[in-house]
N, C-alpha and C positions, 0 to 999 in steps of 0.2 A: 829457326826453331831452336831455342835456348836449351843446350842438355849437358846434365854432368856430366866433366870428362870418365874416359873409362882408358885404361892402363892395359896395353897389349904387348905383348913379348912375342914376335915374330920371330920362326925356324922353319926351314928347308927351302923351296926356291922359289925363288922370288924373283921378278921379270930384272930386267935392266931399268937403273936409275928408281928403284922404289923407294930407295931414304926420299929422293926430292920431290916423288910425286906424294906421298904420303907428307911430307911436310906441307904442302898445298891440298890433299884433299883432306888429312887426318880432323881441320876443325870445321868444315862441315861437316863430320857425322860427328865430335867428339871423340874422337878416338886418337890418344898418343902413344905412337913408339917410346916402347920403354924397356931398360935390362929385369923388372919386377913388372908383374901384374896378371894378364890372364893368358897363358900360354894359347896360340894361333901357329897349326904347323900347317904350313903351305906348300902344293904339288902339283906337279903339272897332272892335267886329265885330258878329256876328251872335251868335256863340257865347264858349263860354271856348276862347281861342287859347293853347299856351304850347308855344314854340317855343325849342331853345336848340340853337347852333353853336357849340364850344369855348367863346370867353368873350365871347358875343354871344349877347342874350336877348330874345325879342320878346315881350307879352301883351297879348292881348283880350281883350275885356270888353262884355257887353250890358247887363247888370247894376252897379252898384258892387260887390254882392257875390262877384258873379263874379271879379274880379278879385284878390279876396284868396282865392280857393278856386283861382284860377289860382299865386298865390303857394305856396298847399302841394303843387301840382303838382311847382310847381319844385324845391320842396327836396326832396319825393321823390325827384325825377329827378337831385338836384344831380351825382353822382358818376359821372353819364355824360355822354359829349362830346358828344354828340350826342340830342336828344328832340326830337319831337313832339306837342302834344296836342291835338286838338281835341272839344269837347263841346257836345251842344245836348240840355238838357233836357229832358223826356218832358213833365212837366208842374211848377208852382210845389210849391213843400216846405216846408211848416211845421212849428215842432215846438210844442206845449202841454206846458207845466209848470202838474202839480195843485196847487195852495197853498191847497187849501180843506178837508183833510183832516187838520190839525192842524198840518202842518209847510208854514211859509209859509218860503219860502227869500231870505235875507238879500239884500239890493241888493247886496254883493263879490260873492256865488255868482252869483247871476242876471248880474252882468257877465261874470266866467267862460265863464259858459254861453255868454253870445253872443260873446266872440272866437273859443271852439269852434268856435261856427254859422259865423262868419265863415269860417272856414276850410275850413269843409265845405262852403260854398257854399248854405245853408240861406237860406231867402228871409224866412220870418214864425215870427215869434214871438208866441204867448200865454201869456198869464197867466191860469188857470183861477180865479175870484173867485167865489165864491157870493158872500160875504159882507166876503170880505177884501181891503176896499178902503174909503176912508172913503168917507162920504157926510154932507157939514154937516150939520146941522140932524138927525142920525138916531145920538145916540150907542151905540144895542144894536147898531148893523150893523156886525159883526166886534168888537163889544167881546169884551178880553181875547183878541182869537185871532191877535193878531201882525197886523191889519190894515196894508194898504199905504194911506200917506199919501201927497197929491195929490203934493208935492213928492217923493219917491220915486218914481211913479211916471211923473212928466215926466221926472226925472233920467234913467231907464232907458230911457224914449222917445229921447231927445239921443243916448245911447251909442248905441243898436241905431240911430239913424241915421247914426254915424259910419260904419257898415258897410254901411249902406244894405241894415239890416235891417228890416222892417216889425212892429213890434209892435202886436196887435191886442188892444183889450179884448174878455176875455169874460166874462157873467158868467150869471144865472138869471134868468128874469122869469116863472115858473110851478109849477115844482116844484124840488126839492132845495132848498127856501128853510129847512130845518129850523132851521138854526145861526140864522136871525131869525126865525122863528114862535115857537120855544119860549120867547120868552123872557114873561112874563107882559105886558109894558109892549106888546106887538106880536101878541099872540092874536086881537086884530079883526079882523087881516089875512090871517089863516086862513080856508082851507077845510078842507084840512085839517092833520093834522102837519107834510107838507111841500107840501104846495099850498097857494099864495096862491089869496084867495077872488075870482073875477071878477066882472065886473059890479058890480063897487064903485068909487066914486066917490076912496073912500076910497085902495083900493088903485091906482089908476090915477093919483094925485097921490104914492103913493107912488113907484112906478114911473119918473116923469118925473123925480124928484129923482135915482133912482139911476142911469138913464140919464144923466143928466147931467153925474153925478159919474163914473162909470165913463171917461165919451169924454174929459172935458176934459182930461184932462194928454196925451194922445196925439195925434201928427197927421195917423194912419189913420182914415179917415171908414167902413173897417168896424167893424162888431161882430157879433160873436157873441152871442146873447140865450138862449141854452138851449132851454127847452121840451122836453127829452125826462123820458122817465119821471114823468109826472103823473100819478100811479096814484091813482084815487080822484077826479079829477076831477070837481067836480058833486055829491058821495057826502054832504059833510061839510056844512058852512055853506052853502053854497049852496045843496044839496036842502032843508034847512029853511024857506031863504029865502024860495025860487021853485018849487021841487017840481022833480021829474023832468025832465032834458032831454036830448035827445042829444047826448053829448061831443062828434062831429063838431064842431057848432051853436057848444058853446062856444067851442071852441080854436080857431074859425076867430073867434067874433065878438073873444075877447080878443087874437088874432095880430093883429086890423084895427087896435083900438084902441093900441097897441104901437107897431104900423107909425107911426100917425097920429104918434106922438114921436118915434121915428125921422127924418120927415119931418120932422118941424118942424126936428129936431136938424144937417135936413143929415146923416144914416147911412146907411151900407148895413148892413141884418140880414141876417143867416144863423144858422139853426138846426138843431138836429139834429131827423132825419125820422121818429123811430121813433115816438112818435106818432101821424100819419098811419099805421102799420102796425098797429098796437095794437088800435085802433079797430075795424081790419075783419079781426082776425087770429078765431078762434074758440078761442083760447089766450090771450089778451091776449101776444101773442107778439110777437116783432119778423120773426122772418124766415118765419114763416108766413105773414105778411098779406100781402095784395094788394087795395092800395087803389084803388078805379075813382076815374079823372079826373074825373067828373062827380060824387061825394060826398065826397072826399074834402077839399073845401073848401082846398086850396094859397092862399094869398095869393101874387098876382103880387109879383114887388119881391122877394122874401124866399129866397135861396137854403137849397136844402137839402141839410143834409152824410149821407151814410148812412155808418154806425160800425160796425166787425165788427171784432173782434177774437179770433174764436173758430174760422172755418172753415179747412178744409188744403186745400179741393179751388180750382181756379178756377173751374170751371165756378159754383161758391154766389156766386159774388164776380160773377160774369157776370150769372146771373140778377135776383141784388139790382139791379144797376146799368142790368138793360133795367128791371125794374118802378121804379126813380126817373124814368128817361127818359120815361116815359109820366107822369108827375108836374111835371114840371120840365126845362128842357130843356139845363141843364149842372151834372148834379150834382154836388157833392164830395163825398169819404170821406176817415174820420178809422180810421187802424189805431192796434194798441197795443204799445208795449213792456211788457212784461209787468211793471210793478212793482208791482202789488196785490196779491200772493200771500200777502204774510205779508215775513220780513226778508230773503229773499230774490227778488232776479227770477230770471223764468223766462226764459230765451233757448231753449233747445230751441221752445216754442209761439212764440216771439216772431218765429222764423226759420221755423216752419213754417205759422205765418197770414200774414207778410209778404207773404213771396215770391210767393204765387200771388195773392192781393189786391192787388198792383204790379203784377203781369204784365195782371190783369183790367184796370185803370186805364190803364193806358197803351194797351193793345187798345181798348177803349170811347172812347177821347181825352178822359179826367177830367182838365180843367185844373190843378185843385188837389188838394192829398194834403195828410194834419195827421198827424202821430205824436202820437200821447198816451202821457202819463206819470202814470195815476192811482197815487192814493195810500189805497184804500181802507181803512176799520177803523184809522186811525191811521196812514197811514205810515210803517210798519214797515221797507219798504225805502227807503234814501238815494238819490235822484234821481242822483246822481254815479253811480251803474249804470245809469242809463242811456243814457250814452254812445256806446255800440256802438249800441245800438239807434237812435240819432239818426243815427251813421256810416252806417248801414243804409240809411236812407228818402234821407237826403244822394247815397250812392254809384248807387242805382237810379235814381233820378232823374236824374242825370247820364248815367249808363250805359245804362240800359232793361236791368239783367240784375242777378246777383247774381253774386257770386264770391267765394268766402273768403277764397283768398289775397290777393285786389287789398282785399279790407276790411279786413283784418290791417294792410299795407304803411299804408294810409290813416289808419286807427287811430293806427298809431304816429306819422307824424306829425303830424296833429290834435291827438291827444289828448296826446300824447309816453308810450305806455305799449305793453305787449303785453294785447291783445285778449286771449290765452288763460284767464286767470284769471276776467276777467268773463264771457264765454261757459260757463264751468267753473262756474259760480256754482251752473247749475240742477241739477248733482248732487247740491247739500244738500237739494230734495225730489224726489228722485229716489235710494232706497237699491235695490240693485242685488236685480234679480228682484220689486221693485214694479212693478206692471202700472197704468199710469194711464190714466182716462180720454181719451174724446178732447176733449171739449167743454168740460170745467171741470178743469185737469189737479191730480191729486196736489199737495199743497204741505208735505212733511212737516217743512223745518223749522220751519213754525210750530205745526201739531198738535203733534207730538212735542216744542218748547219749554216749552206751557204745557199739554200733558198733566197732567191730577192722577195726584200719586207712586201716589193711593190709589183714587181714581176714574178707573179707565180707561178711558176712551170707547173708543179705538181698538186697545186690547189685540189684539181679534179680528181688524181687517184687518190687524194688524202680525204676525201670529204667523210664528214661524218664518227671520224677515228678519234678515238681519245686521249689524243698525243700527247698532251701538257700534262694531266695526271700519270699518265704512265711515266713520263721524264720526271715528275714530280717523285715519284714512291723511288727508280732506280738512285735519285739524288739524294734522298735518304739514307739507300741501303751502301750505295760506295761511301758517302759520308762515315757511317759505321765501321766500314772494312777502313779503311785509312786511319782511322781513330784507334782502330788495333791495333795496330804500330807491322813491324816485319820488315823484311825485305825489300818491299816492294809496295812502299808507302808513297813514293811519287807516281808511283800506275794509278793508284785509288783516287790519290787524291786529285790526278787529270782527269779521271773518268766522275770524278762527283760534279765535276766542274764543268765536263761536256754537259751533262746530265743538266743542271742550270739551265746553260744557255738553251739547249734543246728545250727545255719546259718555258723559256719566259720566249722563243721565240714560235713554238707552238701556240703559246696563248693568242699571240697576234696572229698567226695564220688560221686559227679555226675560227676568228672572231672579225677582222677588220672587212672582209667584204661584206660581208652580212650588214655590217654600222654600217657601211658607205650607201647600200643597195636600199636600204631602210631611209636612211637619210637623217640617221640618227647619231648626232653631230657630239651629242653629251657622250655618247657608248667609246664613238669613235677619240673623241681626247682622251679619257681614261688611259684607253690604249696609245693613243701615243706617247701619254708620257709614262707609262710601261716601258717604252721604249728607251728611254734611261737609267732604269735599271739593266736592262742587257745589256745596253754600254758596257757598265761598268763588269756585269759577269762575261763577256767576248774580252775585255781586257785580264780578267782574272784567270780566265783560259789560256788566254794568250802565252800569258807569263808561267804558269804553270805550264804551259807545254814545253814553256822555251826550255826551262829546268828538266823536263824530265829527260829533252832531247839532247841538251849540253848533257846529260850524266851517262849518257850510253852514246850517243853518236859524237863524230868531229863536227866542229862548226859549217863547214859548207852544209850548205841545201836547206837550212832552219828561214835563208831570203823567201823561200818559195811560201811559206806557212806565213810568215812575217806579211807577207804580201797579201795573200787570202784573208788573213784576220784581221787587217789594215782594210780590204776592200768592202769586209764585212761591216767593220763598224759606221765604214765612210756612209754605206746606204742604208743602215739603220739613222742614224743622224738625217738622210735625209728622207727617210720615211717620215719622222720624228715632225722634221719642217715644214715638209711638203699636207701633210694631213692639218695639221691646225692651222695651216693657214688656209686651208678647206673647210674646218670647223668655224674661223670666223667671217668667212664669208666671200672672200678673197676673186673676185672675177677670174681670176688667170689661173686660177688652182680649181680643177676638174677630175681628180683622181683618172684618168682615162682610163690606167693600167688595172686599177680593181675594181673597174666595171666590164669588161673584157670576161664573154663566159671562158667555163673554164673548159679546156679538153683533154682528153687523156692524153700520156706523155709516156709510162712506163708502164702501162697494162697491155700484158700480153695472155694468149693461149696459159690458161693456170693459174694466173696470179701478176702481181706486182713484180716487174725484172729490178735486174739494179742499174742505178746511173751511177756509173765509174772513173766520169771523167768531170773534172771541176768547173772547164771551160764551157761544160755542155746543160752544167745546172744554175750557171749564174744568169744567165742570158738566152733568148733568141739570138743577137746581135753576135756578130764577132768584131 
């Protein structure tokens, strides 16, 4: 967002290090430190104070961060003579970036990110590490997957304190260790695939090195240590070991021993709670369980975050948060901006699990709040959509409310963009008169990307939808936004180019069985040599993603995409083959696969679920 500078003379107190942060945030808003221009006296307060009388500006600040979220205030307000604002936070706001799911995002992005934060008033920052993070002495841990190096990551410690943001290391100390179990040199450390094996001497030296390495470059004395989802726990290596035990038993005696590094290390841990619900759920469930205080084994010392990203109602968000309270006696929760779908986020679910998961947190008096930004199955969606959803958890927190328009107004100048586009996002899975689930919602453009031309999983719950015009009108409208030029001109212009492919590969799926079943040889060539123009827009994608993901991530993990859009094209091509050599007559050519009725695949109770895994939408076969 292009604006004349404006000329600020700052007096009174001012956090640590404000020349250097204001030299890094001053020209997102326009605003230069200067000995001439508009006097700005600054004060410590209770809250964010930002008060302006013609060309007379006052701001407080509790926080250092506050103070530069007090500065986007102003520029909001700039064109009015007169503003007041005062703000006292609900509770602390963090935001967690996923970097352990193929796309580790570059040290420039990650700086990005936190002048963002800074302006949003955003308190802690994580960095989501299974694995990708060095640790000496241990070269399989993040090898080859874009690992952050010690000096990397003090670096980014230094910045996020110029803004007197808190970066916190997080990483796994139980399960999701898959990315270092599988490697063959690190199998002993298994229990199973992805559970490290406990009660090993071995693993618990393991442990302490990557404790170690994780805290050292940062000079938050939290961490975050994982422990959720240890499915199988006890099952693998360890039941051979030792025989039969009860998980409680374990997770409580491996959490002590943990602890005990911790302590030594001078940390505070926190981990996620689901776990403790697991155990006592009769689902291996998360929000069924209801764990008693007296077995559920909690280690004092260890705070616990509960995670939901899936409920609409608040009263679910309420009750989660009395059964931690009987657990623990200040728990935190971590909600989600939805960028796991596939290459799109979803903001429709993101806005309707937020809001009343905020409203619960701030009623209960939940100190802390995390946004998360997973990156499941590849990272298919670009973190830079997440944005709004950080403006979100940012503006609640301040506010205790939500508002669209006052997030819009906030957006644009944080971010310097119009919010409409990215909120707009979630109509690419979302084609009009799809009925989605409540709980795992529809995600069609990733289904329908890597649909096979000839095996049609989802032929059946698609029938009838107007898919290709709908891809049609969104390739329009990103086309448009992209053409507007901004910030954030390689989003649009991926997103015009999904939009494509989605429209010419819609055309063939609401059309080719029908030609085949008909035996209407002329309908069905048309369409296959349709099918060369997709080529060529799966290649145009292709390339444009590779761009937008070299401009924000390190190169590892773009093989994974590379591959998918490699396998995409390969069976377009032989759609392409396979069909006209059925249109001229070809004895050996029988279309088998689109004469096969179709059955439902993703219809559940409600609506259309999502498929979220790549492997699960290309094929039957494995």
């Amino acid at each position: 967002m292009k604006q004349e500078p404006e000329y600020l003379v700052f007096s009174g107190e001012m956090p640590p290090q404000f020349d250097e942060a204001m030299a890094e945030l001053g020209p997102l808003l326009g605003f230069v430190p200067a000995s001439e221009g508009i006097p700005v006296e600054v004060f410590r307060a209770k809250a964010v104070v930002v008060e302006k009388q013609g060309p007379h500006v006052r701001m407080g600040w509790h926080k250092p961060v506050q103070l530069y979220r007090a500065l986007s205030l102003l520029r909001g307000a700039w064109d009015q003579d007169e503003f007041r604002r005062e703000e006292q936070p609900c509770f602390e706001t963090g935001m967690m970036f996923d970097v352990s799911r193929n796309a580790c995002l570059r040290p420039d992005t990650l700086r990005s990110f936190l002048r963002r934060m800074a302006l949003m008033g955003l308190d802690v920052g994580m960095l989501y590490t299974e694995d990708t993070y060095e640790v000496p002495g241990e070269p399989y841990i993040g090898y080859m997957r874009g690992r952050y190096s010690q000096k990397e990551l003090r670096e980014l410690d230094d910045y996020a304190a110029l803004f007197g943001i808190e970066l916190i290391p997080c990483i796994q100390t139980l399960g999701h260790l898959n990315r270092v179990l599988h490697w063959p040199a690190m199998a002993h450390y298994a229990d199973n695939d992805e559970v490290l094996l406990t009660d090993s001497e071995e693993s618990y030296a393991l442990l302490r090195r990557m404790l170690k390495a994780a805290s050292a470059p940062y000079r938050s004395r939290r961490i975050h240590i994982g422990m959720d989802e240890a499915d199988g726990l006890g099952l693998g290596a360890h039941l051979a070991a030792h025989g039969y035990e009860d998980p409680h038993a374990i997770i409580r005696r491996h959490l002590l021993r943990v602890k005990e590094t911790t302590d030594e290390l001078g940390l505070k841990p926190m981990i996620w709670s689901d776990m403790y619900f697991r155990l006592s759920s009769p689902t291996n469930g998360y929000y069924d369980g209801d764990p008693q205080p007296e077995t559920a084994g909690v280690v004092p010392g260890v705070q616990l975050i509960y995670w939901d990203y899936y409920h609409h109602n608040e009263s679910d968000y309420s009750a989660m948060l009395e059964k931690h309270q009987r657990l623990t006696e200040r728990p935190l929760f971590a909600g989600g901006i939805w960028t796991w779908a596939g290459p799109t986020p979803d903001y429709d679910k993101t806005l309707a699990t937020t809001i009343p998961a905020l409203s619960a947190c701030k009623k209960a008096g939940v100190p802390f709040v995390l946004a998360t930004a997973w990156g499941d199955d590849g990272a298919e969606t670009n973190l830079l959509t997440a944005l709004p959803g950080m403006q979100l958890y940012a503006e609640f927190a301040y506010t205790g409310t939500y508002d669209a328009a006052w997030l819009a107004r906030r957006f644009a100048t944080c971010c310097g963009a119009d919010i409409a586009p990215f909120l707009g996002l979630s109509r690419f899975n979302r084609v009009p008169g799809m009925n989605s689930a409540l709980r795992m919602p529809v995600n069609a453009a990733k289904f329908l990307l890597y649909q096979d031309p000839l095996v049609q999983l989802f032929a059946k719950d698609t029938e009838g939808l107007p898919m290709a015009r709908h891809y049609e009108k969104l390739a329009v409208e990103y086309e448009a936004c992209a053409a507007a030029g901004g910030p954030y001109v390689k989003v649009m212009e991926f997103y015009t180019k999904l939009a494509r492919v989605l429209a010419g590969k819609c055309r063939w799926h609401e059309n080719i069985k029908a030609a085949v079943a008909q035996d209407d040889r002329e309908r069905a060539k048309d369409l296959a040599e349709g099918l060369l123009e997709s080529l060529e827009q799966v290649e145009a994608l292709r390339l444009s993603w590779r761009v937008l993901w070299q401009s924000t991530n390190k190169a590892y993990g773009f093989e994974i995409i590379d591959g998918r859009m490699g396998a995409l094209r390969a069976r377009l091509e032989t759609a392409h083959s396979r069909v006209l050599a059925w249109v001229r007559g070809e004895a050996d050519e029988t279309l088998p696969e689109l004469k096969e009725p179709g059955l439902p695949y993703i219809q559940r109770e409600g609506g259309l679920a999502g498929s979220y895994l790549w492997s699960e939408i290309v094929s039957a076969c494995r």
